[in-house]
C-alpha positions as CSV (number, residue, x, y, z in Angstrom):
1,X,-2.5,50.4,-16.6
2,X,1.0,49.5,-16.6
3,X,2.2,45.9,-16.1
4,X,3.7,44.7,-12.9
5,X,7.0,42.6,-12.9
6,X,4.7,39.7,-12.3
7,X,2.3,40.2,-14.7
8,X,3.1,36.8,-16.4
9,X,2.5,34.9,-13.4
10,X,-1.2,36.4,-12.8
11,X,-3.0,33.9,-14.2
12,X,-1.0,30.9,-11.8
13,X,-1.7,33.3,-9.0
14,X,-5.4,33.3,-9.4
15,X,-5.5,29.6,-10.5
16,X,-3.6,28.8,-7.2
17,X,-5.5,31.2,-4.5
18,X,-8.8,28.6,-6.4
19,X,-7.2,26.0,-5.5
20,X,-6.3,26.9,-1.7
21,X,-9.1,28.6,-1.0
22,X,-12.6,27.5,-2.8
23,X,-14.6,24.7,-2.7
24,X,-18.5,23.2,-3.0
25,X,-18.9,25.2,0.4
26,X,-16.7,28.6,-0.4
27,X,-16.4,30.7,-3.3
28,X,-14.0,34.4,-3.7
29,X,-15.0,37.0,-5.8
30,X,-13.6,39.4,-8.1
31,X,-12.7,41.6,-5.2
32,X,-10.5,39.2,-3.2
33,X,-8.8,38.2,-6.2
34,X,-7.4,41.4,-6.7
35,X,-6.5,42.0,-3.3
36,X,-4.5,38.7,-3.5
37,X,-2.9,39.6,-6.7
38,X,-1.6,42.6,-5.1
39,X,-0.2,41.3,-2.1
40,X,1.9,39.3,-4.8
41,X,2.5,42.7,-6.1
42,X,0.4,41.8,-8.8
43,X,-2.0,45.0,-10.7
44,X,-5.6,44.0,-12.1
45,X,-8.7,44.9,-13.1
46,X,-11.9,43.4,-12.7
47,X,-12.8,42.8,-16.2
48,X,-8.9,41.0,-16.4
49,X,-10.3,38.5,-13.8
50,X,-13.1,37.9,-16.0
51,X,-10.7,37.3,-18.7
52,X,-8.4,35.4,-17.0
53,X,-11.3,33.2,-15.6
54,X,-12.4,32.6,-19.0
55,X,-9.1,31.8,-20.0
56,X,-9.0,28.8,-17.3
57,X,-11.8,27.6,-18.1
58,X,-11.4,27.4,-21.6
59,X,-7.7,25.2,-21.3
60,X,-10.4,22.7,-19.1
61,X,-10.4,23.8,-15.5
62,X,-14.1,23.5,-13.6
63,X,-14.6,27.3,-12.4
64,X,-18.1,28.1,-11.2
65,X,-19.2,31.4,-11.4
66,X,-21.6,31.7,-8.8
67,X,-25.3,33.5,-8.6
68,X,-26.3,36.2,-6.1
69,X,-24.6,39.3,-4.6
70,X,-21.3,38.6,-4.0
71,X,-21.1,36.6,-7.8
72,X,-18.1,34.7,-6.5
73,X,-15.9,32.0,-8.4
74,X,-15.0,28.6,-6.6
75,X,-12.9,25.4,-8.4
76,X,-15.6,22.8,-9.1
77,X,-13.9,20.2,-9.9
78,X,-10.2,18.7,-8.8
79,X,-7.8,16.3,-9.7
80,X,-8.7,14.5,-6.6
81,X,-11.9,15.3,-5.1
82,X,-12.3,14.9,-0.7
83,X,-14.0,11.6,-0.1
84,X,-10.7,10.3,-2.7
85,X,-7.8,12.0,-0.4
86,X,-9.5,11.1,2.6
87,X,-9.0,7.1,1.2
88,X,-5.8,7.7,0.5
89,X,-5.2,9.4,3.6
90,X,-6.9,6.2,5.2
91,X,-4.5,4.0,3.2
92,X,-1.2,5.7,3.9
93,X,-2.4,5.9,7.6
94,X,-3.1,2.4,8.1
95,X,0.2,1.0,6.3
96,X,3.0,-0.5,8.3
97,X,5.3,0.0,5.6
98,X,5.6,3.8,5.5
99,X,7.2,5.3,8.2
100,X,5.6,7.9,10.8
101,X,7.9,10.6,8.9
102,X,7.1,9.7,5.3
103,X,3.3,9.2,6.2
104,X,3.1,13.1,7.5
105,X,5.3,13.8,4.5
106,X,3.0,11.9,1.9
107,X,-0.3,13.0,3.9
108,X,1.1,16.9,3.6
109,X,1.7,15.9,-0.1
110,X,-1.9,15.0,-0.8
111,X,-3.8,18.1,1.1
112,X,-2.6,20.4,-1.5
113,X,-5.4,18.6,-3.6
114,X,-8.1,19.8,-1.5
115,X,-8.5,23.5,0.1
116,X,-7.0,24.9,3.1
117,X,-10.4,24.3,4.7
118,X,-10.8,21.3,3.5
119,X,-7.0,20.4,4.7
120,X,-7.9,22.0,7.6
121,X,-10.8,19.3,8.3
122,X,-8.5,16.7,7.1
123,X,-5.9,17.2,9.0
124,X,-8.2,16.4,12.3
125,X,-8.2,13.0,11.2
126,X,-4.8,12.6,10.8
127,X,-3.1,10.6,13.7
128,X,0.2,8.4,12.5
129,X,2.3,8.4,15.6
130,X,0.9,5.2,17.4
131,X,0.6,3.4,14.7
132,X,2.9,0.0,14.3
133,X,4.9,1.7,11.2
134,X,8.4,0.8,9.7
135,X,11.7,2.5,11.0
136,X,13.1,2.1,7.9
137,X,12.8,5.3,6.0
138,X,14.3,3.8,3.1
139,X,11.6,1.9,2.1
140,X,10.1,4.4,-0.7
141,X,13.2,4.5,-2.6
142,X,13.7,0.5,-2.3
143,X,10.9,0.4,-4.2
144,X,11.8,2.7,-6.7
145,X,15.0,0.7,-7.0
146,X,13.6,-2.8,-7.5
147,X,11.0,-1.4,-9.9
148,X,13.9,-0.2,-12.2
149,X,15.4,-3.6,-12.0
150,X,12.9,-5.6,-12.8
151,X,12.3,-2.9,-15.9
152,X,16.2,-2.8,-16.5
153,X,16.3,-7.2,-16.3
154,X,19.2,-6.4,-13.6
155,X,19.6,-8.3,-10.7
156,X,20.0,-5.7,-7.4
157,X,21.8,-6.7,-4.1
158,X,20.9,-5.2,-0.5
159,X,22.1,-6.0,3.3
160,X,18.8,-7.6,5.1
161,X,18.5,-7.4,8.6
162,X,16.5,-8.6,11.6
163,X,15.5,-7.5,15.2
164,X,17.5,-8.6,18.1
165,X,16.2,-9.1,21.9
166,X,17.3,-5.5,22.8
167,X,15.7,-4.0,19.7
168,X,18.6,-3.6,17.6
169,X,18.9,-3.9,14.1
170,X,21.1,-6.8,13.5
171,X,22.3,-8.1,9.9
172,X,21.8,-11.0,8.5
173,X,24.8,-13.3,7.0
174,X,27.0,-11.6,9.3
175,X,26.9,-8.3,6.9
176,X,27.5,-9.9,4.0
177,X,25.2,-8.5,1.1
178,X,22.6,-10.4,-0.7
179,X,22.0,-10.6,-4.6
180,X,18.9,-11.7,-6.2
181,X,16.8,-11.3,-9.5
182,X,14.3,-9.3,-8.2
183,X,10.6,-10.6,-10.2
184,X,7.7,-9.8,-8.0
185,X,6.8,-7.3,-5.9
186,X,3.5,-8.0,-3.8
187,X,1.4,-6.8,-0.8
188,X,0.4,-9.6,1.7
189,X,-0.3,-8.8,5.9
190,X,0.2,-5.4,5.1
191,X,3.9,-5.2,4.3
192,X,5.9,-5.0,1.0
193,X,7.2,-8.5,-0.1
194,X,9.5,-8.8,-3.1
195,X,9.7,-11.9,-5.0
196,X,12.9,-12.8,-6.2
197,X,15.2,-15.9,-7.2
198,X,18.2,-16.9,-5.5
199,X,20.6,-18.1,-8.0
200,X,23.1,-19.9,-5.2
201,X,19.7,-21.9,-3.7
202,X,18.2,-22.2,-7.1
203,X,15.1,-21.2,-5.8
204,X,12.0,-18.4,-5.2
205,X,12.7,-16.7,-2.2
206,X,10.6,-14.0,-0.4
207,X,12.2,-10.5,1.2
208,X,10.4,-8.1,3.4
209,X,11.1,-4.6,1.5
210,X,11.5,-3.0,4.8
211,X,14.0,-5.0,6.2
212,X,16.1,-4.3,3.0
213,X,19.0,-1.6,3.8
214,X,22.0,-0.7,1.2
215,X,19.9,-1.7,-2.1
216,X,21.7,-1.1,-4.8
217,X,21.0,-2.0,-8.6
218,X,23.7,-4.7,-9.7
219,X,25.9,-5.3,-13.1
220,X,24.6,-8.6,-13.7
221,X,21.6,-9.7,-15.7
222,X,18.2,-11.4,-13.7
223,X,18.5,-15.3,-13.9
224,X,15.4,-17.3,-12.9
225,X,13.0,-17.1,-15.6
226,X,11.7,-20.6,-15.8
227,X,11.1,-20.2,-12.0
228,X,9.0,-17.3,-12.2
229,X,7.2,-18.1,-15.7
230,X,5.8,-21.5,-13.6
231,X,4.1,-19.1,-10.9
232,X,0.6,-18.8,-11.0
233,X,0.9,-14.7,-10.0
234,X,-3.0,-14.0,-9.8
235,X,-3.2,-17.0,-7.1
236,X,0.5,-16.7,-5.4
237,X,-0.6,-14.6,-2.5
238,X,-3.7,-16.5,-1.5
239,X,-1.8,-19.8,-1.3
240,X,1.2,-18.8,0.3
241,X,1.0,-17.3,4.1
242,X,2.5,-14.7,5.7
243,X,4.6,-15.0,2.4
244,X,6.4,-18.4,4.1
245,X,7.3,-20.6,1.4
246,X,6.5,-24.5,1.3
247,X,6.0,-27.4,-0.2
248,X,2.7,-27.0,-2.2
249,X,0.4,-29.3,-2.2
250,X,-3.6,-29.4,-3.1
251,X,-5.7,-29.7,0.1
252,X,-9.4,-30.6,1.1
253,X,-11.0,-28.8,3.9
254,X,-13.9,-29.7,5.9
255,X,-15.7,-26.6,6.9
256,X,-18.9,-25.5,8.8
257,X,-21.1,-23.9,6.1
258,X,-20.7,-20.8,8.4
259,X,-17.3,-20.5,7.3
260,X,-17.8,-20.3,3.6
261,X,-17.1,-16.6,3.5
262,X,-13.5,-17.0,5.5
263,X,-12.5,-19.6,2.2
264,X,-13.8,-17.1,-0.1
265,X,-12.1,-13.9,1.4
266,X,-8.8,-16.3,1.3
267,X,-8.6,-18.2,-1.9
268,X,-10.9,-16.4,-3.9
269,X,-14.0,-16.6,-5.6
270,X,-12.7,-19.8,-7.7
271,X,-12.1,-21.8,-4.9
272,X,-13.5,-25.2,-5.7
273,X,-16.7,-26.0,-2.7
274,X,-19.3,-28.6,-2.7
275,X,-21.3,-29.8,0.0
276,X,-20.6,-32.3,2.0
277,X,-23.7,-32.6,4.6
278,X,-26.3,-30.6,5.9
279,X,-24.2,-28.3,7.7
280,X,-20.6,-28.5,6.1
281,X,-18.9,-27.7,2.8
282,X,-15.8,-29.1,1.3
283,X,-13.3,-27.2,0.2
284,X,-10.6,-27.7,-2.7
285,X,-7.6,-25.4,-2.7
286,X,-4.0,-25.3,-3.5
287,X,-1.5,-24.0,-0.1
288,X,1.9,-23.9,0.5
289,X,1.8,-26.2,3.6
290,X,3.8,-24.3,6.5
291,X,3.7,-23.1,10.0
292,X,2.2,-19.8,9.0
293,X,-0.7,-22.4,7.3
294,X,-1.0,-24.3,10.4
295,X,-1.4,-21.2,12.5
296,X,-4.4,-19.3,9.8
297,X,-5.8,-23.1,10.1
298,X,-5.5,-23.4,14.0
299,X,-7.5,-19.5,14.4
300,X,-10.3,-21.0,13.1
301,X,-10.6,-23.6,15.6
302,X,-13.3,-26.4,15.0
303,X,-15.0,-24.7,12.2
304,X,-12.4,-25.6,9.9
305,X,-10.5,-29.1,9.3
306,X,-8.2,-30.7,7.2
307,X,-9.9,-33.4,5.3
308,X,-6.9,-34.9,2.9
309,X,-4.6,-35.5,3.0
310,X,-4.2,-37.3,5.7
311,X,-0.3,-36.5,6.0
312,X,-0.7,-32.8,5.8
313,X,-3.5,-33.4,8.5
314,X,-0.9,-35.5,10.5
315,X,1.7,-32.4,9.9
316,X,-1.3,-30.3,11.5
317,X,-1.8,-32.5,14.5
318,X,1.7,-32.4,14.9
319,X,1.8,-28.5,15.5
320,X,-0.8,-28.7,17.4
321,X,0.9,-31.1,20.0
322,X,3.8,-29.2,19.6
323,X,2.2,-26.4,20.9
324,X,0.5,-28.0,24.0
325,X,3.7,-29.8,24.7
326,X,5.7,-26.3,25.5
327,X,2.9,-25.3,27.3
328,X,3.4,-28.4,29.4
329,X,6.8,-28.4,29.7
330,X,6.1,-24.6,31.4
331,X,4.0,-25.8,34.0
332,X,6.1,-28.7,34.9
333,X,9.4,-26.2,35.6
């Protein structure tokens, strides 16, 4: 038989119509296979399908030759297999960070590891559109960019912007850029939070990827080393909130012994407890005292107090009066 222009290309043709249409539920045989390659304008024979077959499975790709009358082929094995991509789907569905454009983008991306059918029952599951994402599309390539900083020891500089009352974007420093040594990126409430030190302040300071706009890698070298070699990374998240920086300071909390899973969950299996009576535990753990503290604190209303010291509890009562005084001050207008 004489070869077809795309004779090269058969055996990616075959490996491909696998890929898009087979899995543990559906298998193709000989027969389709060739009808396939010929709409590519593609010519075979049977026993070339065998070959080819063979051929896959001998570089390492999972073909099952199936039992019974129609003796069909399916792909046994993927890069990703279905429970896998639906997590992933789950994670890129459920994150603030990536826009309602790059999430269909990303969740289009990762259906070509599964087949059609398959894609077909994943994409049912798929709903981005209400969910409280990002508007800045952006943010994948910010990443990119402060991840070749850190690698490159440069420092990066970016405009940084908030929301105004009419839902504008509004820049901060009256436009003028930023310029930090990037040093940390981390995940905390579900957003992106880079780490990085501000040589003017001489200081950590924390960024919210998504509300970077502009980034840009700069000239000059990262300064802030001593800064960032006295951070305790594997504990930085779980004692700072919300990623609001404050003065840190080792607390005791007095907590119903119902509530020793909440202390866990946030500082970790090493938090320091002990008990303290019948029904409470004492708690030992090291928090950047802020607002953002006071307010984690404050949701977990009686169950949970501060025990020392006593001027961090005074700082607690404090926002708490705070608090009822503006309510207060509303009723009496």
């Amino acid at each position: 038989m004489p070869k077809s222009t795309n004779q090269k290309q058969k055996i990616l043709y075959i490996l491909d119509y696998l890929r898009h249409h087979t899995d543990e539920t559906h298998s193709v045989t000989s027969a389709q296979i060739i009808s396939h390659l010929a709409s590519n304008g593609i010519k075979a024979e049977r026993k070339s399908i065998y070959n080819d077959i063979q051929t896959l499975c001998d570089y390492g790709f999972d073909i099952i030759h199936g039992a019974g009358p129609n003796n069909g082929y399916r792909l046994g094995s993927r890069e990703f297999e279905l429970p896998e991509v639906k997590l992933l789907v789950d994670l890129v569905q459920s994150s603030k960070f990536i826009t309602t454009k790059k999430s269909r983008e990303l969740i289009g991306k990762l259906e070509r590891f599964v087949s059609d059918n398959d894609a077909h029952a994943l994409q049912r599951q798929v709903i981005v559109t209400d969910r409280n994402k990002t508007a800045n599309e952006k943010i994948y390539y910010n990443v990119d960019i402060i991840y070749s900083a850190i690698a490159d020891n440069r420092r990066i500089r970016f405009h940084y912007f908030e929301w105004d009352v009419n839902k504008q974007m509004k820049l901060r420093k009256d436009g003028a850029f930023y310029e930090v040594s990037p040093w940390l990126l981390t995940w905390d409430d579900e957003n992106y939070y880079l780490v990085a030190f501000d040589s003017t302040a001489g200081i950590m300071k924390h960024y919210r990827v998504d509300k970077m706009m502009d980034l840009a890698l700069s000239k000059e070298e990262r300064d802030g080393r001593k800064a960032y070699d006295e951070i305790d990374v594997s504990s930085y998240s779980k004692k700072t909130f919300g990623m609001f920086s404050g003065e840190e300071k080792t607390i005791q909390l007095l907590c119903d012994n119902s509530m020793t899973g909440v202390i866990i969950d946030r500082f970790g299996g090493s938090v320091a407890l002990r008990p303290f009576d019948a029904t409470h535990v004492l708690a030992r753990a090291h928090v950047a005292v802020s607002p953002q503290f006071f307010g984690w604190l404050a949701g977990l209303s009686d169950k949970v107090r501060i025990y020392a010291p006593e001027s961090v509890a005074g700082e607690y009562q404090q926002y708490l009066k705070n608090i009822l005084a503006s309510y207060r001050k509303e009723n009496n207008s």
